[in-house]
NUNUDO-132267 format. One record per atom (N, C-alpha, C, CB): x, y, z; atom name; residue in one letter. Coordinates in steps of 0.001 Angstrom, whole numbers. Glycine has a CB too. Example, Ala and Ser with C-alpha at 12.3 -4.5 7.8 and 13.67 -1.06 7.14 Angstrom:
2
+---------+---------+---------+----+----+
|    east |   north |      up | at | aa |
+---------+---------+---------+----+----+
|   13190 |   -5690 |    7800 |  N |  A |
|   12300 |   -4500 |    7800 | CA |  A |
|   13200 |   -3300 |    7800 |  C |  A |
|   11308 |   -4473 |    9046 | CB |  A |
|   12850 |   -2250 |    7080 |  N |  S |
|   13670 |   -1060 |    7140 | CA |  S |
|   12900 |      30 |    7870 |  C |  S |
|   14084 |    -598 |    5725 | CB |  S |
+---------+---------+---------+----+----+
! end
This chain:
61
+---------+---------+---------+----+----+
|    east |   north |      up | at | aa |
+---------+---------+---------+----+----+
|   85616 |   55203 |  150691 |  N |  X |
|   85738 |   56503 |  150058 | CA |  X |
|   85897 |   56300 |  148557 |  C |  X |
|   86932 |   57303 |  150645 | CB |  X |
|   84987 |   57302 |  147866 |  N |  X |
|   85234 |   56764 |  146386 | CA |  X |
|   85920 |   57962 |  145834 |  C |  X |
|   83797 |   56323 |  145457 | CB |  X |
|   87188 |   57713 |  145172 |  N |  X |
|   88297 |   58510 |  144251 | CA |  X |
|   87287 |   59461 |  143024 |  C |  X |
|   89532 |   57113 |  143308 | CB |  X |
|   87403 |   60568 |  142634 |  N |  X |
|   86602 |   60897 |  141591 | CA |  X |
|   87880 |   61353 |  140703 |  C |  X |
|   85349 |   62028 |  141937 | CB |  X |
|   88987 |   62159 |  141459 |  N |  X |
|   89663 |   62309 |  140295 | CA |  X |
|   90565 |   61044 |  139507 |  C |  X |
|   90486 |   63379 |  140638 | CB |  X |
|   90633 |   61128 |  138209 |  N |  X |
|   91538 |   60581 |  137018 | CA |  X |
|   92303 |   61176 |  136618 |  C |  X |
|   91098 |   60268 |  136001 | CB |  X |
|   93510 |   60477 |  136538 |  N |  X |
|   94813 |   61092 |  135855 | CA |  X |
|   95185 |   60427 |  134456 |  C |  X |
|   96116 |   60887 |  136861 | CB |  X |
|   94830 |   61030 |  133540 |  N |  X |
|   95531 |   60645 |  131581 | CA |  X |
|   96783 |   59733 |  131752 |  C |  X |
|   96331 |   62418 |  130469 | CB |  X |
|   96395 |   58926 |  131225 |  N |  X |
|   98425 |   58315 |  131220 | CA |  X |
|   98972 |   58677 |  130169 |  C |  X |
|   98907 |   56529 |  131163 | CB |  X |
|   98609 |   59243 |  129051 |  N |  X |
|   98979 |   59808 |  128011 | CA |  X |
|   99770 |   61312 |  128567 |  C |  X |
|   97668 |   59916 |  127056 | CB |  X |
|   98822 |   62122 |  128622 |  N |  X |
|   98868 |   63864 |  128510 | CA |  X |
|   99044 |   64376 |  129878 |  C |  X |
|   97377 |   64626 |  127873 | CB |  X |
|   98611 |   63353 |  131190 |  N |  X |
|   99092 |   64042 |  132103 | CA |  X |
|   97609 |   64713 |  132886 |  C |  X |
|  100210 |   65078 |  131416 | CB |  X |
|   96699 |   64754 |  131861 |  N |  X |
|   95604 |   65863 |  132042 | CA |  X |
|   94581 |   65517 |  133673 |  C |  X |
|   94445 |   65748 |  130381 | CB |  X |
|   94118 |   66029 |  134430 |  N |  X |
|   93170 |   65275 |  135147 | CA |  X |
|   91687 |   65724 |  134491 |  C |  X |
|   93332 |   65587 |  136808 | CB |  X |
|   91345 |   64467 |  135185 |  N |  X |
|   89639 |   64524 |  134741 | CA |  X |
|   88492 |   63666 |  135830 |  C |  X |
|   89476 |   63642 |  133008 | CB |  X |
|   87580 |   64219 |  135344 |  N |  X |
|   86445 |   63419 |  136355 | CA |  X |
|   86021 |   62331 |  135316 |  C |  X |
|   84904 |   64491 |  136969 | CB |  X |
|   86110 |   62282 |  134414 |  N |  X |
|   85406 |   60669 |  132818 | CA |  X |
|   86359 |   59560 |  134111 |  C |  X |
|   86737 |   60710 |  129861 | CB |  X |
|   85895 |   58485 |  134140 |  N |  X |
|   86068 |   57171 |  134405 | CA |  X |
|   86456 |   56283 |  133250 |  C |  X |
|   84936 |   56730 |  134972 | CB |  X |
|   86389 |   56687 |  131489 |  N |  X |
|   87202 |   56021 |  130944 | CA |  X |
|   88067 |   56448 |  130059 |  C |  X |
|   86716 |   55267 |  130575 | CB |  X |
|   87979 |   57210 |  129270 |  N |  X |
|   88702 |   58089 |  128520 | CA |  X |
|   89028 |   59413 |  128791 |  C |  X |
|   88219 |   58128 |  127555 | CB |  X |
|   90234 |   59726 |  128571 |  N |  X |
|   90546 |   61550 |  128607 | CA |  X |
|   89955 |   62364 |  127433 |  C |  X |
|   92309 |   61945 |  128486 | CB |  X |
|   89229 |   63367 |  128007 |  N |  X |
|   88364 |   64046 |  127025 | CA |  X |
|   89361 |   65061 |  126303 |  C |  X |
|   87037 |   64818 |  127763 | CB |  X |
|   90415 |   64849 |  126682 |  N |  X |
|   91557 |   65957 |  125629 | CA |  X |
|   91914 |   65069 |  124741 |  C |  X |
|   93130 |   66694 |  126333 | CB |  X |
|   92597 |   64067 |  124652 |  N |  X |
|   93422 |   63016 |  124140 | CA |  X |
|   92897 |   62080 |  123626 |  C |  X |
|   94141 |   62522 |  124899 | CB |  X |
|   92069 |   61431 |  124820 |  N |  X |
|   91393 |   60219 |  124205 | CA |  X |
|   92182 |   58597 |  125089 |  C |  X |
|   91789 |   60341 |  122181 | CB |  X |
|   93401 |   59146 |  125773 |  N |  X |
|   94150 |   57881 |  126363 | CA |  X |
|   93255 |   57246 |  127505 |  C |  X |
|   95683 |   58311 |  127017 | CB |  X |
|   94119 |   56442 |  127896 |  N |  X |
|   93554 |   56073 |  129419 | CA |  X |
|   93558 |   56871 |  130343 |  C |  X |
|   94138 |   55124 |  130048 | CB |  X |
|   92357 |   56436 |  131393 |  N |  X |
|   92804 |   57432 |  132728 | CA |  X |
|   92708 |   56223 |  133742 |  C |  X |
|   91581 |   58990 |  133198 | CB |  X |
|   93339 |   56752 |  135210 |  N |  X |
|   93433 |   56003 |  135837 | CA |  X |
|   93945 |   56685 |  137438 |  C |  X |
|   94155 |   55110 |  135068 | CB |  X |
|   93754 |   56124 |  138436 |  N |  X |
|   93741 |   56703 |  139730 | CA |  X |
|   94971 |   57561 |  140248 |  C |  X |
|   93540 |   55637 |  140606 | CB |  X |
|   95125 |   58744 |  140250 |  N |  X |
|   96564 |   59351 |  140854 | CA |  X |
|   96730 |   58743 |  141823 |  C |  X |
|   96733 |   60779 |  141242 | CB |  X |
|   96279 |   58510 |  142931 |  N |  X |
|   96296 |   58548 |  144649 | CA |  X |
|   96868 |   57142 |  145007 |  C |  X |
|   94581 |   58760 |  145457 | CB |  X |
|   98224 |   57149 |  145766 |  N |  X |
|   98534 |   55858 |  146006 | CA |  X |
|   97758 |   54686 |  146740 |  C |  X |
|   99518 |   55998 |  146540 | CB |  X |
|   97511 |   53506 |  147046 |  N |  X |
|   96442 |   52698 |  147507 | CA |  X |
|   97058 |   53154 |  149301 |  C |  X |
|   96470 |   50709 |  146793 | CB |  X |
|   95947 |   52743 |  149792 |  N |  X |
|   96211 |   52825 |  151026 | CA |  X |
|   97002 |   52062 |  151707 |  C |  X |
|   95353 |   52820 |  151514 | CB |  X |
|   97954 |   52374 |  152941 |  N |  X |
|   98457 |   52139 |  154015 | CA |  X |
|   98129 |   50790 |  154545 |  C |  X |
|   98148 |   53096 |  154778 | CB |  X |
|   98357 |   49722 |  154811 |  N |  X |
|   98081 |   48937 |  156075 | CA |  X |
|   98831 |   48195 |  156846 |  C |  X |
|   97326 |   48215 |  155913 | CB |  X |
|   99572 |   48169 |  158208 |  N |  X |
|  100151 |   47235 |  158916 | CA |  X |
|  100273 |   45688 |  158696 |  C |  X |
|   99657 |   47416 |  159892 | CB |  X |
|   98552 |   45277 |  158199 |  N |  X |
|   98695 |   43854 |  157774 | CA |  X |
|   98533 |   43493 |  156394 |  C |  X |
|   97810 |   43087 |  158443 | CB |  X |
|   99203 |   44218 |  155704 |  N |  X |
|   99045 |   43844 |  154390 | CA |  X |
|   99633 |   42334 |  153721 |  C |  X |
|   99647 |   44961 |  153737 | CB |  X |
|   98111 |   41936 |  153279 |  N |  X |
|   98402 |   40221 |  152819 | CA |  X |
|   98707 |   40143 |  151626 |  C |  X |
|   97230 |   39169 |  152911 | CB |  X |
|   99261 |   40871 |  150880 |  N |  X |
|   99974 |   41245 |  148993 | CA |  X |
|  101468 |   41173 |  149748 |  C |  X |
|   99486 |   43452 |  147869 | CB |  X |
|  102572 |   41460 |  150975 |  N |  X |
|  103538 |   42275 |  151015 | CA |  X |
|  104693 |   40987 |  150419 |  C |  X |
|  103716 |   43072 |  152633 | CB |  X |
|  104112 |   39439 |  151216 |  N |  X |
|  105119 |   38733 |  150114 | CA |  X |
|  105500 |   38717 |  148714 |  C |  X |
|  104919 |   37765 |  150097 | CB |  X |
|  104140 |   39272 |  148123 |  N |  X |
|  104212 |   38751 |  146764 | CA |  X |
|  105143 |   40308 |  146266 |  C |  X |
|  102368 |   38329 |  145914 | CB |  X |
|  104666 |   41388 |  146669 |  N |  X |
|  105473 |   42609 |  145918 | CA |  X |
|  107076 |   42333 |  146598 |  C |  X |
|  104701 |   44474 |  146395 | CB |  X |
|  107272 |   41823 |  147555 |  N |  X |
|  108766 |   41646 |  147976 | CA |  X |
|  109185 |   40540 |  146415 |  C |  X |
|  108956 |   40681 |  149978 | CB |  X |
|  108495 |   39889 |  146600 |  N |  X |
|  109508 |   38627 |  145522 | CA |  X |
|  109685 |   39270 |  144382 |  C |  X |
|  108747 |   37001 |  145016 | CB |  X |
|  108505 |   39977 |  143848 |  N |  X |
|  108383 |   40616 |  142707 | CA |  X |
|  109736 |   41580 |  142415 |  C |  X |
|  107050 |   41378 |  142788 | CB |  X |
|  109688 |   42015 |  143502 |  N |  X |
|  110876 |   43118 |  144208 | CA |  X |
|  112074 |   42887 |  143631 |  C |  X |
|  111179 |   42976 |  145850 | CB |  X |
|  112547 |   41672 |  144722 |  N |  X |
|  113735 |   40880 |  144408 | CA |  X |
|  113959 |   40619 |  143233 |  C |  X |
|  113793 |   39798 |  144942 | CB |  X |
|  113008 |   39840 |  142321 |  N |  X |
|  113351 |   39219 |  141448 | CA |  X |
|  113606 |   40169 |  140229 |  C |  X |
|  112484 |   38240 |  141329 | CB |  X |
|  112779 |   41314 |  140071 |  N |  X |
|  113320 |   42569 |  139241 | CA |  X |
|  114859 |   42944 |  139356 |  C |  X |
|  112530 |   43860 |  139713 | CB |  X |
|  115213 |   43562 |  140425 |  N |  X |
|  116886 |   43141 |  140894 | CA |  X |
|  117477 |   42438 |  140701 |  C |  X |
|  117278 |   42933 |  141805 | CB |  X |
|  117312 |   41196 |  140903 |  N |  X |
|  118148 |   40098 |  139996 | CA |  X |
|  118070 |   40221 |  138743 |  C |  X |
|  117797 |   38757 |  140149 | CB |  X |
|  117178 |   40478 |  137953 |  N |  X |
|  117183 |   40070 |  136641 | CA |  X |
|  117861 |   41545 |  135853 |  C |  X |
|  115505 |   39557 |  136157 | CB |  X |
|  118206 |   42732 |  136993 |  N |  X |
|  118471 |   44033 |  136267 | CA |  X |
|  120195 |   44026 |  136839 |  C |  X |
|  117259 |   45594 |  136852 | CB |  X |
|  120734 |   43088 |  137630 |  N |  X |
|  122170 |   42883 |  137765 | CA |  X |
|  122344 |   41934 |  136374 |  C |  X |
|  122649 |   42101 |  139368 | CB |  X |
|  121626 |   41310 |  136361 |  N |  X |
|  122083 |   39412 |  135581 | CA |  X |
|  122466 |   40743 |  133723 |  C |  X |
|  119474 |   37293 |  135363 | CB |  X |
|  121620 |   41703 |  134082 |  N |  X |
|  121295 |   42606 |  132553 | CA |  X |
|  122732 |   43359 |  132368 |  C |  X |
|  119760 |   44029 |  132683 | CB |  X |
|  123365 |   43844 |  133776 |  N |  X |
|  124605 |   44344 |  133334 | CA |  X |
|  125883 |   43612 |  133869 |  C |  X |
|  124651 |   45741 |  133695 | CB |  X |
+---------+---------+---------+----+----+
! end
């Protein structure tokens, strides 16, 4: 399935452009979260990523 809408990371604005927001001029980029899957082969790496953000935002206070 191909995404058509874009969301501004600037202004917020949506749009159908694939690279620039035609109000602003910022980036655009996909609203829609990625899909779902039971076997997802990324889930170690966003866990460590996870963790290790947490640690480093205790170690901060």
């Amino acid at each position: 399935m191909v995404w058509l809408m874009r969301r501004c990371e600037k202004c917020g604005n949506y749009t159908m452009k694939r690279n620039l927001c035609p109000h602003c001029g910022g980036q655009v980029r996909l609203p829609h979260p990625p899909k779902f899957s039971p076997d997802d082969k990324y889930l170690k790496y966003r866990m460590a990523l996870k963790l290790e953000s947490q640690q480093s935002e205790r170690d901060l206070h």
